[in-house]
OpenMM code with the backbone's topology and positions (N, CA, C; nanometers):
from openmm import Vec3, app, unit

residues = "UNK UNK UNK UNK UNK UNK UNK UNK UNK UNK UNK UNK UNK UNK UNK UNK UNK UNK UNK UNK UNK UNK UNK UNK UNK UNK UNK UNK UNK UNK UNK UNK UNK UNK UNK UNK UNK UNK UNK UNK UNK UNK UNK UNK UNK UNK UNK UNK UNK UNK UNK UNK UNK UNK UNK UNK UNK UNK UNK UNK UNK UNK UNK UNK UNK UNK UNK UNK UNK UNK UNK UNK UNK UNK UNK UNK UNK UNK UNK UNK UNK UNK UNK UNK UNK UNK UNK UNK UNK UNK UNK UNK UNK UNK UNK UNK UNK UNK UNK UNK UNK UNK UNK UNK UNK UNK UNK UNK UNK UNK UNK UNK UNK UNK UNK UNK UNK UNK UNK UNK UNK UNK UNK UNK UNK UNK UNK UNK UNK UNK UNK UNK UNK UNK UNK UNK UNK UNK UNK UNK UNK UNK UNK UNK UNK UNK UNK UNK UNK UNK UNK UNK UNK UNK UNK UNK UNK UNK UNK UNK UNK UNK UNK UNK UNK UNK UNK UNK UNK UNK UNK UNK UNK".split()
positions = [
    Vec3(6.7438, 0.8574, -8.0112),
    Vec3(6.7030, 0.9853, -7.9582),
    Vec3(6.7630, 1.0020, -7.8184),
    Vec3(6.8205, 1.1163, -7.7930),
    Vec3(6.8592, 1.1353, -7.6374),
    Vec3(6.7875, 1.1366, -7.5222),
    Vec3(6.8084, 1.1264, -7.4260),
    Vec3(6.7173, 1.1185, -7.3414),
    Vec3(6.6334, 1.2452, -7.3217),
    Vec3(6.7060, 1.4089, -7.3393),
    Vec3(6.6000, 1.5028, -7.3224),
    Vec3(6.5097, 1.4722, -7.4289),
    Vec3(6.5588, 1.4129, -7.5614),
    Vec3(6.4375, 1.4032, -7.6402),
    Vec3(6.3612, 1.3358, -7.6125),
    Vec3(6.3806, 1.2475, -7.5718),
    Vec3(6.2731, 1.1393, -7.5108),
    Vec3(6.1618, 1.1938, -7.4391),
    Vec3(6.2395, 1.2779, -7.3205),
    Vec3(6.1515, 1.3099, -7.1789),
    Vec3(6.0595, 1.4567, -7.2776),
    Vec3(6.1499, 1.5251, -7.3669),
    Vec3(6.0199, 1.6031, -7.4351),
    Vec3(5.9339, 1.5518, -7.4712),
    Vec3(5.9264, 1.4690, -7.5896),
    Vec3(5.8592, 1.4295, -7.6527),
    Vec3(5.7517, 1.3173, -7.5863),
    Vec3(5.8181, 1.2705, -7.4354),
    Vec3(5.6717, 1.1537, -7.3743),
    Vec3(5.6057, 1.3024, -7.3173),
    Vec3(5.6638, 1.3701, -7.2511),
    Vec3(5.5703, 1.4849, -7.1605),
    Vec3(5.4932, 1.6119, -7.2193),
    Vec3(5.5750, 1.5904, -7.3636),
    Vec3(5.4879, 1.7124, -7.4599),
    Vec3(5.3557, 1.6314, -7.4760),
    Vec3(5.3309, 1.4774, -7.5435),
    Vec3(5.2056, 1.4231, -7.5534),
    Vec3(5.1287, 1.4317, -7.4265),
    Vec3(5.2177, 1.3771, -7.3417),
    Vec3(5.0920, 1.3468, -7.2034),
    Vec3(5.0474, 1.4790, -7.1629),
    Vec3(5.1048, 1.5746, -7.1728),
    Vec3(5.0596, 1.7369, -7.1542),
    Vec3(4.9102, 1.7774, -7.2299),
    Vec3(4.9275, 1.7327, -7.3386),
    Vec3(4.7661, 1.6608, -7.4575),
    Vec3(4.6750, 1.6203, -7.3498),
    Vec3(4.7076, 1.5359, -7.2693),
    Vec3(4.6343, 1.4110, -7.2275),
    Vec3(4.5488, 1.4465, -7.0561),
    Vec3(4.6396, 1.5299, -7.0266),
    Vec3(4.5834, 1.5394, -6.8351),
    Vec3(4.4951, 1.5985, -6.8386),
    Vec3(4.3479, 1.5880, -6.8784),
    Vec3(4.2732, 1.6446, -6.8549),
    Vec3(4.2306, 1.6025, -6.6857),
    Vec3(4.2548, 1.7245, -6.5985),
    Vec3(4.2179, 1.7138, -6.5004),
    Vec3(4.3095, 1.7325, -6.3811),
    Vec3(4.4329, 1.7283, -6.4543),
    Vec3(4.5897, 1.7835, -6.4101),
    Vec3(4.6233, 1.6424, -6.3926),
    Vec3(4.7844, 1.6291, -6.3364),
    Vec3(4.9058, 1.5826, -6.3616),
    Vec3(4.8500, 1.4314, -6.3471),
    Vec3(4.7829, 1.4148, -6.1938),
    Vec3(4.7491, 1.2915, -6.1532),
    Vec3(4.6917, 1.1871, -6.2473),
    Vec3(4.5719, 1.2735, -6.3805),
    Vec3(4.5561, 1.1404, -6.4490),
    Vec3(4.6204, 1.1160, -6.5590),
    Vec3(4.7592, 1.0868, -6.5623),
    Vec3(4.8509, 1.0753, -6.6899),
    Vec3(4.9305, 1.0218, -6.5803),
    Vec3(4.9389, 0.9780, -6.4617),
    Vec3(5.0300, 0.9042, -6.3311),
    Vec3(5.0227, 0.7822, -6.3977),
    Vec3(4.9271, 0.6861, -6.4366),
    Vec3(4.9797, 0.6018, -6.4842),
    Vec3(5.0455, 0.5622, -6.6188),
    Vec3(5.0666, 0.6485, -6.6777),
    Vec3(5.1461, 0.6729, -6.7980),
    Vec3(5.2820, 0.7150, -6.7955),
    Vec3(5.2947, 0.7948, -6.6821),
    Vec3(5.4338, 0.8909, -6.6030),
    Vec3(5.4740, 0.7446, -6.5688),
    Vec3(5.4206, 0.6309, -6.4864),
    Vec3(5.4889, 0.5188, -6.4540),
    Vec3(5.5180, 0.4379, -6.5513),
    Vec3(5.4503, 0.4152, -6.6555),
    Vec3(5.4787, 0.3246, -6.6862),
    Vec3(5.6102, 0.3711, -6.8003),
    Vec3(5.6205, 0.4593, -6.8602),
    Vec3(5.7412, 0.5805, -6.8963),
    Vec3(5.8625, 0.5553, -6.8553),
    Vec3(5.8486, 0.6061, -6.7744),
    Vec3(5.9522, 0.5920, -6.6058),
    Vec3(5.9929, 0.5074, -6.5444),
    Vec3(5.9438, 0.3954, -6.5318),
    Vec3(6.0124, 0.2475, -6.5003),
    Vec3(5.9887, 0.1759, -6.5497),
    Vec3(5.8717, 0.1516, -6.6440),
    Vec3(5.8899, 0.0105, -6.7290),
    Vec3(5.9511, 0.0406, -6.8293),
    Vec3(5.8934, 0.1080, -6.9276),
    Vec3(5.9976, 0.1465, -7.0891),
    Vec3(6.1189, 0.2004, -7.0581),
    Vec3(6.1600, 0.2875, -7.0305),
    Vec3(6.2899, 0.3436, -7.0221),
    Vec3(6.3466, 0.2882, -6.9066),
    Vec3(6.2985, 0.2325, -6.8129),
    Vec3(6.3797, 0.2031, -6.7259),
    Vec3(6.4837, 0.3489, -6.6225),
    Vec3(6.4525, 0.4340, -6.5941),
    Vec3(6.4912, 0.5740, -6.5897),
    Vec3(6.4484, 0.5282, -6.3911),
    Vec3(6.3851, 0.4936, -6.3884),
    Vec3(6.3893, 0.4677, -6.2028),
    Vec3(6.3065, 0.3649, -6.1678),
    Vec3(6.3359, 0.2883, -6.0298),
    Vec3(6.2776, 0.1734, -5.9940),
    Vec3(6.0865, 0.2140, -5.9394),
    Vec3(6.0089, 0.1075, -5.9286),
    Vec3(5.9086, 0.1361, -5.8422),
    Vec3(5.9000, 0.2179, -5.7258),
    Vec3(6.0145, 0.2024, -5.6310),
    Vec3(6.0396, 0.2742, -5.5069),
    Vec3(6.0957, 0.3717, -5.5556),
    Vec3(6.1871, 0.4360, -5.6079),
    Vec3(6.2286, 0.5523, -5.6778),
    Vec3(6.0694, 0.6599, -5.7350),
    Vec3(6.0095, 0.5723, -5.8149),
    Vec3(5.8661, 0.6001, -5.8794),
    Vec3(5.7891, 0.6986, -5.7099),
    Vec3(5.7726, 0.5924, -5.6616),
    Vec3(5.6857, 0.6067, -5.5211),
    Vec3(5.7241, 0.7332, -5.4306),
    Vec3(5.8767, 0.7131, -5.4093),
    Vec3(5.9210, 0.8045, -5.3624),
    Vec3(5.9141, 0.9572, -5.4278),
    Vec3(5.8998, 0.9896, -5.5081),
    Vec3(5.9365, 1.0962, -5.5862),
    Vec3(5.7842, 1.1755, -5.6119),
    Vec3(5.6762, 1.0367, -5.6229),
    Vec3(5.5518, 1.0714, -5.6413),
    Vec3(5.5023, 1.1588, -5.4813),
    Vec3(5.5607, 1.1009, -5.3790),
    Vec3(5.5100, 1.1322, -5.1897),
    Vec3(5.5700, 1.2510, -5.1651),
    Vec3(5.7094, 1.3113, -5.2673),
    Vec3(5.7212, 1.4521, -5.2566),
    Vec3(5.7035, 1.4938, -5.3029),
    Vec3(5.6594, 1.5105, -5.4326),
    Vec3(5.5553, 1.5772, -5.5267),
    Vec3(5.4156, 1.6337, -5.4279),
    Vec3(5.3732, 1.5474, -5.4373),
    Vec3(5.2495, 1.5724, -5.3002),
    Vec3(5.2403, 1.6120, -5.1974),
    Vec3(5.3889, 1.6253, -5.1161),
    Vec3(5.4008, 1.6717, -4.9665),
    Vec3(5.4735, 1.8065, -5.0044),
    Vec3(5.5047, 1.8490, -5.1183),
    Vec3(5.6163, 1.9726, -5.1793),
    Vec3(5.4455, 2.1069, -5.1856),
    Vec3(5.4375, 2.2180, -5.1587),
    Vec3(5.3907, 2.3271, -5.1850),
    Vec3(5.3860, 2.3055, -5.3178),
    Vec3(5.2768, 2.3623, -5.4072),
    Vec3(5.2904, 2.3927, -5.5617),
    Vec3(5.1729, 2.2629, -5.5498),
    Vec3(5.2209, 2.3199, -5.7467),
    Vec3(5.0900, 2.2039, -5.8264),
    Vec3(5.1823, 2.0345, -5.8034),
    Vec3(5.0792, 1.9757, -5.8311),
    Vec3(5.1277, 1.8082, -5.8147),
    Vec3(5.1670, 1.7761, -5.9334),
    Vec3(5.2063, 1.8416, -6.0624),
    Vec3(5.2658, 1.7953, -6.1481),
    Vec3(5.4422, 1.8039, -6.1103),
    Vec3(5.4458, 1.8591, -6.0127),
    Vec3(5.6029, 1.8649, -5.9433),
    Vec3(5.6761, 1.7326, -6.0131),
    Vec3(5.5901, 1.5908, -6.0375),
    Vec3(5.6961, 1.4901, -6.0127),
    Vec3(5.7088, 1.4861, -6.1766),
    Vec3(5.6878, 1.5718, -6.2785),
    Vec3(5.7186, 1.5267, -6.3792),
    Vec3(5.8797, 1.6145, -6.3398),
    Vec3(5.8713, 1.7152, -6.2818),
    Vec3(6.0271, 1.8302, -6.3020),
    Vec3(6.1285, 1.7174, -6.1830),
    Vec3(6.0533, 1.6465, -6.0940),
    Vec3(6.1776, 1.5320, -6.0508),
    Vec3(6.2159, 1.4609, -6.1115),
    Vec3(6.1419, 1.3820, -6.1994),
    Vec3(6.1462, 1.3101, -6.2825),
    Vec3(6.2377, 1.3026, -6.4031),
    Vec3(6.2550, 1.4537, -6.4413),
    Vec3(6.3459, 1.4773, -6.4946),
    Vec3(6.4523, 1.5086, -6.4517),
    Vec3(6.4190, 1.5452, -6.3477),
    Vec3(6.5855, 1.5581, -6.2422),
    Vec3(6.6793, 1.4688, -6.2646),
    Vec3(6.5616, 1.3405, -6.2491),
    Vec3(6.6918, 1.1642, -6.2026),
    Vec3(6.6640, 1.1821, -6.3393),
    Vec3(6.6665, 1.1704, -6.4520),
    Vec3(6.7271, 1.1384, -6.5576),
    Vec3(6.8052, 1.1860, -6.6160),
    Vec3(6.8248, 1.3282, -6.6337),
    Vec3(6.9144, 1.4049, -6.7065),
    Vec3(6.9576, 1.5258, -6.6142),
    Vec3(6.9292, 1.5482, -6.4700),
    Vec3(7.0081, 1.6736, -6.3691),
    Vec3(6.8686, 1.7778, -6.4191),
    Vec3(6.9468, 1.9225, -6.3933),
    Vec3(6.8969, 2.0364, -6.4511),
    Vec3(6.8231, 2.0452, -6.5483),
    Vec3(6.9078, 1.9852, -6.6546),
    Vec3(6.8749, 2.0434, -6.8234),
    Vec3(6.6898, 1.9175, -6.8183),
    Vec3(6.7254, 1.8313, -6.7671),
    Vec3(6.6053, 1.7536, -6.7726),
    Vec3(6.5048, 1.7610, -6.7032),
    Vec3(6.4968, 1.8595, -6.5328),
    Vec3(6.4230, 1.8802, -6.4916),
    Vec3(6.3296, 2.0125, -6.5885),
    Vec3(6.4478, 2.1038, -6.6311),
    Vec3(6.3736, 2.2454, -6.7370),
    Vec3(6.2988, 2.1620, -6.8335),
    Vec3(6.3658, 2.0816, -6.8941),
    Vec3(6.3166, 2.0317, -7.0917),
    Vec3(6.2070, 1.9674, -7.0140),
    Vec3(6.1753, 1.8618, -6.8975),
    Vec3(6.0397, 1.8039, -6.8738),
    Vec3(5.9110, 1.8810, -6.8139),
    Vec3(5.9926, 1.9853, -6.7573),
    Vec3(5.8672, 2.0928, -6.6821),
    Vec3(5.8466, 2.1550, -6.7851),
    Vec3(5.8996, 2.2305, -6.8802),
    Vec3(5.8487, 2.3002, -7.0090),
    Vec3(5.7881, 2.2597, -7.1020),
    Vec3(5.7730, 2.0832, -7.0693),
    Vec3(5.7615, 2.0102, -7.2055),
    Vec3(5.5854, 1.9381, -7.1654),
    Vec3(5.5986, 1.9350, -7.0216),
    Vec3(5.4974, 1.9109, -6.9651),
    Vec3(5.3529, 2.0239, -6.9497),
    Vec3(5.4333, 2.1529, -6.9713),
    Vec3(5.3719, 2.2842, -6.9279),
    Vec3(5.3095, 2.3842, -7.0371),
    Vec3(5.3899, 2.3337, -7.1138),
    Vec3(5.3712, 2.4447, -7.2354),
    Vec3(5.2737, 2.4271, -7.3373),
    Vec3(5.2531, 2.2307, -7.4235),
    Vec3(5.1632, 2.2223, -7.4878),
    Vec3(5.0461, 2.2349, -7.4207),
    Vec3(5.0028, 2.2325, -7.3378),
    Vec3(4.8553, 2.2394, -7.2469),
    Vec3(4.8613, 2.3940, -7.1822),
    Vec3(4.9253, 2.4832, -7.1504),
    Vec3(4.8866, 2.6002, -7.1320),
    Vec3(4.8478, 2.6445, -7.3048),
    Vec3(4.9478, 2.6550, -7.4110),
    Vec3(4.9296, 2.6765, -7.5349),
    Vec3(4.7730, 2.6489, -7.5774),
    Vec3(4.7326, 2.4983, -7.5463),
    Vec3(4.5914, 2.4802, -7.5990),
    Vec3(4.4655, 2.5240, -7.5207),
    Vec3(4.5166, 2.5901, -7.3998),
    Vec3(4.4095, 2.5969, -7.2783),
    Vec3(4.3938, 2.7610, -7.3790),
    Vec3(4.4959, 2.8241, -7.3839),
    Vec3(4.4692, 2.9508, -7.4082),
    Vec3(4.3621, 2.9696, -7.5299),
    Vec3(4.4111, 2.8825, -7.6196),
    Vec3(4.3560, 2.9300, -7.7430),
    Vec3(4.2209, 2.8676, -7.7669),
    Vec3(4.2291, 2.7535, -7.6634),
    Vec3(4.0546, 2.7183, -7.6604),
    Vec3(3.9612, 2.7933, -7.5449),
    Vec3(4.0318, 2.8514, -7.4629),
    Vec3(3.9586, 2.9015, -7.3274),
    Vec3(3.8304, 3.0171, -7.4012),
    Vec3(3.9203, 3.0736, -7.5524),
    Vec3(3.8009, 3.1917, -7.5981),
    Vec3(3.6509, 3.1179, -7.6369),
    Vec3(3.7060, 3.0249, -7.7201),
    Vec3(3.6065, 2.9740, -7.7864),
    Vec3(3.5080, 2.9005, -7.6847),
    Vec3(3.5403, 2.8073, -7.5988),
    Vec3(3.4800, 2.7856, -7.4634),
    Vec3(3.3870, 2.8730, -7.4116),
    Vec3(3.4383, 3.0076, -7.3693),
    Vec3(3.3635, 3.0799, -7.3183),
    Vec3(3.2370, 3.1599, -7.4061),
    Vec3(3.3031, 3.1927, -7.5306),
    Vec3(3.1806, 3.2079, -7.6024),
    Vec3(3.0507, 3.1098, -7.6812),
    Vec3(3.1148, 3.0066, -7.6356),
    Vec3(2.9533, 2.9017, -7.6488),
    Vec3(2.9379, 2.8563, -7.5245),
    Vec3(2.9399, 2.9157, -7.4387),
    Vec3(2.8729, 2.8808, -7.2748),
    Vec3(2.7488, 2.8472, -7.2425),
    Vec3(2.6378, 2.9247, -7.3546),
    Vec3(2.5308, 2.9118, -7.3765),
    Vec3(2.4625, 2.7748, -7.4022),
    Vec3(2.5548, 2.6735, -7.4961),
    Vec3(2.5114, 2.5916, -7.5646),
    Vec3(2.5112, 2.4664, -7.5004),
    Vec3(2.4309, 2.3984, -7.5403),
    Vec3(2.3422, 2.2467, -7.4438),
    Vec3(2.4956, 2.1315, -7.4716),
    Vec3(2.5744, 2.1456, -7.6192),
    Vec3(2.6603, 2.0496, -7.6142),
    Vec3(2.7793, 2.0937, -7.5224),
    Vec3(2.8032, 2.2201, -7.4684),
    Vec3(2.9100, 2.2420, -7.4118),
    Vec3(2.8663, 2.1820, -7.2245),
    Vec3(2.7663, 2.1979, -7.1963),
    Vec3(2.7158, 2.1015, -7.1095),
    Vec3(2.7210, 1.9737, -7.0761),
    Vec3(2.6973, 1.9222, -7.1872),
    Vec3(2.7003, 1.7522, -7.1465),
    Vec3(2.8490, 1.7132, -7.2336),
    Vec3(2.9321, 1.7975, -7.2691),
    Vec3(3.0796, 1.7997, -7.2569),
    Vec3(3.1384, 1.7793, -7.1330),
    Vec3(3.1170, 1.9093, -7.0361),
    Vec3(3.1610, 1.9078, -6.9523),
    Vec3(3.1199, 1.7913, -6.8422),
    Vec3(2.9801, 1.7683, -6.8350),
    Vec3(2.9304, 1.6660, -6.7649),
    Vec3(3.0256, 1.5299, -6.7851),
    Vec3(3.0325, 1.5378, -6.9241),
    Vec3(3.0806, 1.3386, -6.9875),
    Vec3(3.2231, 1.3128, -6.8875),
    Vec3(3.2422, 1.4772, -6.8984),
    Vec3(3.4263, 1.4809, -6.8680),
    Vec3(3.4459, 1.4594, -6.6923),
    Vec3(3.3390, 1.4734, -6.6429),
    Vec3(3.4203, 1.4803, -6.5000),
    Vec3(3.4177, 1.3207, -6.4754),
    Vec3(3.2993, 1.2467, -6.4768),
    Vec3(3.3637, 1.1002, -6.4407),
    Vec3(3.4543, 1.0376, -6.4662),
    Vec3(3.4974, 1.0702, -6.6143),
    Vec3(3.6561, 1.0502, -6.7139),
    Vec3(3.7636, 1.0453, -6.6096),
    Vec3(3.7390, 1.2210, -6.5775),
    Vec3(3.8701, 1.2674, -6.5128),
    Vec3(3.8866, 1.1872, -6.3574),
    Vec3(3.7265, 1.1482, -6.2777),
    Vec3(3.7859, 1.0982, -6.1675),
    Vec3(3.8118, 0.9233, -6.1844),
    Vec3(3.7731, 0.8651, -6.3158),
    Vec3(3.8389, 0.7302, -6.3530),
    Vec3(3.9914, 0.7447, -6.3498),
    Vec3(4.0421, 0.8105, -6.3988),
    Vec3(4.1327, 0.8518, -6.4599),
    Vec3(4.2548, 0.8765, -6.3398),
    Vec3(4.2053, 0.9616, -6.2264),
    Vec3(4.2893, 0.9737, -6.1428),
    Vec3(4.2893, 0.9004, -6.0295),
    Vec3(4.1682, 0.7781, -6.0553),
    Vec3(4.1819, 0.6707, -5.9490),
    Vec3(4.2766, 0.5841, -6.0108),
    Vec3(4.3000, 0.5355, -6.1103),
    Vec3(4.3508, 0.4742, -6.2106),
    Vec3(4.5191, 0.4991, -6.1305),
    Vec3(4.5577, 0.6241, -6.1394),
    Vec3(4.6884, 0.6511, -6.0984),
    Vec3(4.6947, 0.6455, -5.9590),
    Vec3(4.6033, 0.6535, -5.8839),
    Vec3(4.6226, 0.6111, -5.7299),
    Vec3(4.6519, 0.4749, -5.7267),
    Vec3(4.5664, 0.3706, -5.8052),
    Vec3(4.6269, 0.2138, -5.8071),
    Vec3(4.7527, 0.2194, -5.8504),
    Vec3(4.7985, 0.2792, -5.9429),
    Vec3(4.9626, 0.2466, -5.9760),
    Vec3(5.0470, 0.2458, -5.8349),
    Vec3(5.0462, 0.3864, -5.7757),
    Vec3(5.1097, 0.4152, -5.6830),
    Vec3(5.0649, 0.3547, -5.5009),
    Vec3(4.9660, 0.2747, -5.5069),
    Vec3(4.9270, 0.2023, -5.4206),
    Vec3(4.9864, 0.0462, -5.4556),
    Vec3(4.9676, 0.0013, -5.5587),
    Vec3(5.0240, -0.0823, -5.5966),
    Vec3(5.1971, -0.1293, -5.5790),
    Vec3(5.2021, -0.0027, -5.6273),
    Vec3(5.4062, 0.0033, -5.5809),
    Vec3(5.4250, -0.0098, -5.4242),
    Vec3(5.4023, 0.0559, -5.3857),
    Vec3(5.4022, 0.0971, -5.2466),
    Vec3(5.3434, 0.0406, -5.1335),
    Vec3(5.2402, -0.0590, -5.1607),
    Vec3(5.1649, -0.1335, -5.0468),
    Vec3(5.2205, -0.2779, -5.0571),
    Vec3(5.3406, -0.3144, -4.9891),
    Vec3(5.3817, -0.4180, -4.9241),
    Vec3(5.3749, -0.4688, -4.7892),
    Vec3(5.2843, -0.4290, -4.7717),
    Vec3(5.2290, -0.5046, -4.5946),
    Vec3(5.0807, -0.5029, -4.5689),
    Vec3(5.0576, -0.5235, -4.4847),
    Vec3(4.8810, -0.5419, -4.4477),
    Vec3(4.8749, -0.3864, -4.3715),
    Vec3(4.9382, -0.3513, -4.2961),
    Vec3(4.9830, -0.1910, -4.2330),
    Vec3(5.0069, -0.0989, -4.3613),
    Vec3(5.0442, -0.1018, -4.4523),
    Vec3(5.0546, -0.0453, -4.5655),
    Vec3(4.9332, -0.0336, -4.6373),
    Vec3(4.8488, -0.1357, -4.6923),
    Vec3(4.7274, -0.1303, -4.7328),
    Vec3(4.6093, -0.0758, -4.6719),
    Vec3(4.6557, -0.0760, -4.5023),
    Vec3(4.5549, 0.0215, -4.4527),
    Vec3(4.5614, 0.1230, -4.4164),
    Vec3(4.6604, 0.1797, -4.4305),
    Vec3(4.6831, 0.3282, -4.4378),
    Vec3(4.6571, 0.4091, -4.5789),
    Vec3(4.6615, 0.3100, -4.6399),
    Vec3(4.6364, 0.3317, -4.7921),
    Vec3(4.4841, 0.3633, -4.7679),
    Vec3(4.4180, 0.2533, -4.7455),
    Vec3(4.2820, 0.2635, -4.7379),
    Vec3(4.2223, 0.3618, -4.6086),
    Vec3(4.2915, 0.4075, -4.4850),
    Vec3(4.2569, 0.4781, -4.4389),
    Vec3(4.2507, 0.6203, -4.5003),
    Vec3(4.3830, 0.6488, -4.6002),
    Vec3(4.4015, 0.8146, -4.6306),
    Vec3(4.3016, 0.8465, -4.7473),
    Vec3(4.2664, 0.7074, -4.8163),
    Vec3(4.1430, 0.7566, -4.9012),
    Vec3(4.0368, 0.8249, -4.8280),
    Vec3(3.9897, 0.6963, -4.7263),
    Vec3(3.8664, 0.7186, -4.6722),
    Vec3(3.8336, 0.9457, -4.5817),
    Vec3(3.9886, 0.8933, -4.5270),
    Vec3(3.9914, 1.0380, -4.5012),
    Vec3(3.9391, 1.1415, -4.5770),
    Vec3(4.0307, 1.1145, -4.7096),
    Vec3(3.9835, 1.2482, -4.8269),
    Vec3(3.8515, 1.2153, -4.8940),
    Vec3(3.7978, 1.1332, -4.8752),
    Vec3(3.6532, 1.1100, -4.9551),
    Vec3(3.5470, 1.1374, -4.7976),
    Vec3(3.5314, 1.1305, -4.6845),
    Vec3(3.4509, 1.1518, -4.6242),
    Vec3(3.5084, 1.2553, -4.5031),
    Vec3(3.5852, 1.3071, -4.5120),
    Vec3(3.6393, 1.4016, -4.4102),
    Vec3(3.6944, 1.5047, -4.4514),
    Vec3(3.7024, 1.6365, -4.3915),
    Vec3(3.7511, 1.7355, -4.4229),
    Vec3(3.8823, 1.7520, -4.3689),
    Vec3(3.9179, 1.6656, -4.2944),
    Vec3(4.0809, 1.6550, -4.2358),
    Vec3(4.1618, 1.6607, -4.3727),
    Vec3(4.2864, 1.6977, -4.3136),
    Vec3(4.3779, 1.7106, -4.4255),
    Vec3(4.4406, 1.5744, -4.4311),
    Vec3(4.4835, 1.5146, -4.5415),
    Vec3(4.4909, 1.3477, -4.5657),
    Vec3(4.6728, 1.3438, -4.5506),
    Vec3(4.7141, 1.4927, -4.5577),
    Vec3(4.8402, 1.4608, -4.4869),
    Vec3(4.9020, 1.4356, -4.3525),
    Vec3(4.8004, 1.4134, -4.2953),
    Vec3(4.7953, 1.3722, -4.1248),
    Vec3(4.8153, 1.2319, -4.0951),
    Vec3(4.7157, 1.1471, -4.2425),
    Vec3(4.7165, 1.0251, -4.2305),
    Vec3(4.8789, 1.0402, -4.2295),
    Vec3(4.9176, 1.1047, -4.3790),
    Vec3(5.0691, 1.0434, -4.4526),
    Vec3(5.1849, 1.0332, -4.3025),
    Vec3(5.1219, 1.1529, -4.2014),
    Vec3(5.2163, 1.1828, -4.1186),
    Vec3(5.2404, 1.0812, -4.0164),
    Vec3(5.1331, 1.0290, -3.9908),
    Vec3(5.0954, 0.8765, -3.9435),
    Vec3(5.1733, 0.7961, -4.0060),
    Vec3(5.1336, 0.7448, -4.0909),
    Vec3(5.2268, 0.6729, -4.1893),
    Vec3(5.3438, 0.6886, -4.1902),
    Vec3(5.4120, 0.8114, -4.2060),
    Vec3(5.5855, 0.8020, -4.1614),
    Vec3(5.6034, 0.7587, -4.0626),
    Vec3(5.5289, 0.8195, -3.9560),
    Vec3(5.6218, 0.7656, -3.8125),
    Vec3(5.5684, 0.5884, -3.8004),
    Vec3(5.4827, 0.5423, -3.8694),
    Vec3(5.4743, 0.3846, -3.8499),
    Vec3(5.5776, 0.3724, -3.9306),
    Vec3(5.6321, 0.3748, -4.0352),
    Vec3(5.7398, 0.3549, -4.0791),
    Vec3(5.8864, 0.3835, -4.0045),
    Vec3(5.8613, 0.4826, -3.9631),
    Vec3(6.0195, 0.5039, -3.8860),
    Vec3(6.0349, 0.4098, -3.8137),
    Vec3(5.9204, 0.3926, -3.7020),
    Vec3(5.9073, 0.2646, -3.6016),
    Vec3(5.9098, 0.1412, -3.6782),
    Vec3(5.9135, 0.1329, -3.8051),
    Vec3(5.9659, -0.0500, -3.8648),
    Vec3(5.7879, -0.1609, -3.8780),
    Vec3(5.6742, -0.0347, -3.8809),
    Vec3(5.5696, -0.1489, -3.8434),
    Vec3(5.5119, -0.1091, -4.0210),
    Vec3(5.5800, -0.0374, -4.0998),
    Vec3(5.5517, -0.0342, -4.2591),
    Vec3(5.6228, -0.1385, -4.3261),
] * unit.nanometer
topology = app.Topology()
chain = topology.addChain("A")
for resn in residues:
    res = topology.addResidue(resn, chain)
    for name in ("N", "CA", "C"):
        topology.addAtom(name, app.Element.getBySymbol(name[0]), res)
């Protein structure tokens, strides 16, 4: 299979799968992406994931980089469409039915079951990308500082990141 087929066919499933958007299918995007296909290194991974996140827009950005480094153009379109389309398709056609049993006690403890899922799920992909990326004791605590930020502060956690570059520029990352 070619590689756009490839990158359709992993990002059409995981498109199934993000309940909760892009972040919790991150560790699936990695393991995709540099272990099976071999398509980019950990630091490649890391990197691509920190502009995804620092880029305006939704954070599924790094599946359309993603396809960038593998196939240019044609692979950034076939992975953003491929990523985009089965899950708008099913959002639509379930959003009716959703709304007309709003009423009902199981659509409740649906939604309830689902949010701890979703924040397992997207801690899950923060370890991948902490994992790649934390090679120093200065690294791990910036890691652990930008959580703490976004879980008990209303600061924006890209202040930490901004921190974090310039310790890096200065050589102490």
């Amino acid at each position: 299979m070619s590689e756009l087929g490839i990158l359709l066919r992993h990002f059409a499933l995981l498109s199934l799968l993000a309940f909760g958007g892009g972040n919790t299918v991150l560790p699936e995007m990695h393991r995709q992406a540099v272990e099976v296909s071999g398509w980019l290194t950990e630091q490649q991974f890391a990197d691509l994931f920190a502009i995804a996140q620092a880029a305006p827009g939704p954070n599924i950005l790094i599946v359309t980089l993603i396809g960038w480094q593998v196939a240019g153009l044609a692979g950034a379109l076939v992975a953003t469409a491929a990523i985009c389309t089965p899950a708008c398709t099913l959002t639509f056609l379930v959003a009716h039915l959703w709304h007309r049993f709003r009423d009902r006690p199981w659509r409740r403890i649906v939604q309830r079951g689902l949010a701890p899922v979703t924040v397992g799920i997207v801690a899950a992909g923060a370890w991948v990308v902490a994992e790649t990326v934390d090679r120093s004791a200065m690294a791990v605590a910036l890691t652990l500082a930008t959580a703490a930020v976004s879980l008990w502060t209303r600061l924006n956690p890209l202040w930490v990141l901004v921190l974090g570059g310039l310790l890096g520029a200065a050589g102490w990352v």
